[in-house]
C-alpha positions in Angstrom: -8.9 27.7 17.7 -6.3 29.6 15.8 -3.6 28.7 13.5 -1.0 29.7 16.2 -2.6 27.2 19.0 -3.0 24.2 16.3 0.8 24.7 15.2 1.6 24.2 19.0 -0.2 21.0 19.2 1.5 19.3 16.2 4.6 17.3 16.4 7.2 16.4 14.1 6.3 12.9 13.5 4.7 12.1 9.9 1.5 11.5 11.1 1.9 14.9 12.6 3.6 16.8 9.9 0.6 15.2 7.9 -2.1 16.4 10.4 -0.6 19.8 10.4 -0.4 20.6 6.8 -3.5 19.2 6.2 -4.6 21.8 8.7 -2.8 24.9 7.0 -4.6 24.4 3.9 -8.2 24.1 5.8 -7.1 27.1 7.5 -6.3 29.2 4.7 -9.5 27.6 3.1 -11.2 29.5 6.3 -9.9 32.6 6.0 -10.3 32.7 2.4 -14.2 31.9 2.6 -14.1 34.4 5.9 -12.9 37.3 3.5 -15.5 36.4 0.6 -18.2 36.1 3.4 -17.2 39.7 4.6 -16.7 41.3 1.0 -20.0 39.6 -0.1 -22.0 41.3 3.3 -20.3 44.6 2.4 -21.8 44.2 -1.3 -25.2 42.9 0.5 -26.0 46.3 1.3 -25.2 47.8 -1.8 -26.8 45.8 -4.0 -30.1 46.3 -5.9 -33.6 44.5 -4.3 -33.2 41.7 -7.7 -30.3 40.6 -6.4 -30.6 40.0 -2.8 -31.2 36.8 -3.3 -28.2 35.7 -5.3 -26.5 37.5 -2.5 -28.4 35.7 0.0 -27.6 32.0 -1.2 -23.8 33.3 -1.9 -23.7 34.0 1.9 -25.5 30.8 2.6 -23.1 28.5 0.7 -19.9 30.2 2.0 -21.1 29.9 5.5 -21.5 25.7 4.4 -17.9 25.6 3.0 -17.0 27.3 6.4 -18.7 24.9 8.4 -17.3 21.9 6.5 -13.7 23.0 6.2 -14.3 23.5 10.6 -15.3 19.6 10.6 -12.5 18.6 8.5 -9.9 20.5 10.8 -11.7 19.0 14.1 -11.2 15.9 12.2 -7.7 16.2 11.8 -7.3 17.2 15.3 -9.1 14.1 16.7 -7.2 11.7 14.5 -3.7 14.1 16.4 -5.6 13.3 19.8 -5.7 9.3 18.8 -2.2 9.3 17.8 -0.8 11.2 21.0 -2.8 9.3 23.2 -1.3 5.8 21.5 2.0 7.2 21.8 1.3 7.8 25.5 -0.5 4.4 25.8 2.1 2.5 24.7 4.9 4.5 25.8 6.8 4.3 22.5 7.6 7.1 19.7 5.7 6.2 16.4 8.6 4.9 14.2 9.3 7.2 10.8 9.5 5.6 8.2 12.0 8.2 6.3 14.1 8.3 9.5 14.7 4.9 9.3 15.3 4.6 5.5 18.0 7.3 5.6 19.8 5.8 8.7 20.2 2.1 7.5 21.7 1.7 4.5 21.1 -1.3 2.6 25.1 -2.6 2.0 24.8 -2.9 6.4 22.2 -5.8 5.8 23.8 -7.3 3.0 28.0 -6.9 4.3 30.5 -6.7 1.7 29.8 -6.0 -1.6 31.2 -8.5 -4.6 31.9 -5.4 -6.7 31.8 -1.9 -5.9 32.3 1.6 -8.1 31.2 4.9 -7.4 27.5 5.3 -6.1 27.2 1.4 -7.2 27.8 -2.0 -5.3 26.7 -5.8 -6.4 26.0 -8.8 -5.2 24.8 -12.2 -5.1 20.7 -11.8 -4.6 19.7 -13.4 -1.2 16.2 -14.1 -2.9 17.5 -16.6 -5.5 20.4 -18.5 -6.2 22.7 -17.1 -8.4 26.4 -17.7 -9.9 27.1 -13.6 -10.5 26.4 -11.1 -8.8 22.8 -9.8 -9.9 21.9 -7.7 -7.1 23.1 -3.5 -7.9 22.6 -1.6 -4.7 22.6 2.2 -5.5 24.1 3.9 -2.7 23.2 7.3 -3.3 19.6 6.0 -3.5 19.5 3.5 -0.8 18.0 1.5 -3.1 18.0 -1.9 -4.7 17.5 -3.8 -8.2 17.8 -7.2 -9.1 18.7 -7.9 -12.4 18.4 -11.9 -12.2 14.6 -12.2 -10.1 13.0 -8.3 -10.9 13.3 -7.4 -7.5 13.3 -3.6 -6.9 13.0 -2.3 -3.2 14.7 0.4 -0.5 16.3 -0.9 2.6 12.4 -1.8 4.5 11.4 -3.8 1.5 14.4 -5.2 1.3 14.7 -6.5 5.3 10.9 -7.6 4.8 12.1 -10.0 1.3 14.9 -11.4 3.9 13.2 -12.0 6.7 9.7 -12.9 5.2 8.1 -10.0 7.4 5.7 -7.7 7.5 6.1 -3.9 7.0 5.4 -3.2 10.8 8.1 -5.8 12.0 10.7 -4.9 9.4 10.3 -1.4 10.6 10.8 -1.8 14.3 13.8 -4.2 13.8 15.6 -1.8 11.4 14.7 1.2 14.1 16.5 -1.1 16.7 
């Protein structure tokens, strides 16, 4: 399999943009040990009869490396396989996570802010009770710190504090 024909297969989901760079690097790992392997057999003829056998055991541990880096990409390719045939299983599109986060914006779950300025907005913490506003949302960021409980999260972590959720089911109901 070539680089051309994996490139095909992989999507544009992060498993996938995962699996595919993952497979780039073990394919440039390939062709480098290939061109070693083929320099080093070009020297094999060359060199003198003392030194056959370093050349030997070169050969022999580039041809390992080869092989290896050929089980990591079939790796990579089955774990694409078990991902695409979920997908098709279930009928859904995996959910991506950085989609989501730069699509919902934190002030949409929390509504009107009690101050506002710039790339900044407050407000009361929902995860204690408070008098002021402790809560600084950083817009530009999509991000959150609470000043009053320590509470530091994006717009997932966030919904998950709200709703006392997991990760999976935060995730789906922000992609709604």
């Amino acid at each position: 399999m070539n680089t051309t024909e994996l490139k095909e297969i992989f999507g544009k989901t992060a498993v996938q943009r995962v699996c595919r760079e993952k497979t780039d690097i073990l394919l440039d790992t390939v062709k480098q040990y290939t061109i070693e392997l083929d320099h080093k057999n070009r020297d094999y003829a060359k060199c003198a009869e003392e030194d056959t056998m370093y050349y030997k055991l070169w050969i022999s541990l580039i041809k390992i490396q080869i092989r290896s880096v050929n089980k990591d990409i079939d790796k990579w390719q089955r774990m694409y396989n078990q991902v695409k045939d979920r997908k098709e299983s279930t009928g859904k599109d995996l959910v991506n996570v950085e989609e989501v986060k730069a699509r919902v914006q934190i002030i949409d779950l929390l509504g009107t802010p009690e101050w506002q300025s710039g790339n900044r907005a407050k407000y009361k913490c929902v995860l204690h009770e408070e008098d002021t506003a402790s809560l600084v949302v950083y817009l530009d960021q999509n991000t959150c710190h609470c000043y009053g409980c320590g509470f530091n999260s994006d717009v997932v972590g966030l919904y998950m504090a709200m709703n006392n959720c997991d990760f999976r089911t935060a995730l789906n109901e922000l992609n709604k």
